[in-house]
Residue, then its C-alpha position, 0 to 999 in steps of 0.5 A: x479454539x487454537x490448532x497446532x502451535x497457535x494460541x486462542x484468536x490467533x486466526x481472527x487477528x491475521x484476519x484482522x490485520x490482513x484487513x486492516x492492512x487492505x483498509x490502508x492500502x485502499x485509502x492510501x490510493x485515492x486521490x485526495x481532495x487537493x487539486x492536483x499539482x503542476x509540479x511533483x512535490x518529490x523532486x519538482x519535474x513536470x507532471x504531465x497534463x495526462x497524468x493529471x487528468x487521469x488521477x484527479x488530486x496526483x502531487x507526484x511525477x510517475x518515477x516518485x509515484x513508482x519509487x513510493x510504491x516500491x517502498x510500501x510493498x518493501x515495507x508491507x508484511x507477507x502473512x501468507x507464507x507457504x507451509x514449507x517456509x513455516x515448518x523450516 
């Protein structure tokens, strides 16, 4: 049953989404089953010996593992907007 302005299904697909989003998230942060590399497969400084043992399988120095992550987030979709902005 819809309520309001949404159609029949319309709550179970932004749940839906919203898990599956969270689902690729998820996946997207471990750490792969390659060994982790000496150098950052981005730019080519250095990944430091600390790095890598912290996070088993990391191809990235910090500075392109931050750059990334900003990117993703950029790209991510906000489902959860405030009333205020979806009566405007």
């Amino acid at each position: 049953m819809a309520g309001g302005w949404s159609r029949d299904g319309a709550v179970q697909e932004q749940i839906d989404d919203t898990v599956s989003d969270a689902v690729a998230r998820a996946r997207a942060g471990l750490a792969s089953a390659r060994e982790s590399a000496e150098y950052c497969e981005e730019c080519g400084e250095d990944i430091p010996e600390r790095r890598r043992e912290a996070l088993p399988g990391v191809q990235t120095c910090v500075t392109c593992q931050s750059l990334r992550d900003k990117a993703f987030r950029a790209a991510g979709i906000n489902r959860r907007g405030s009333k205020d902005s979806q009566l405007r």
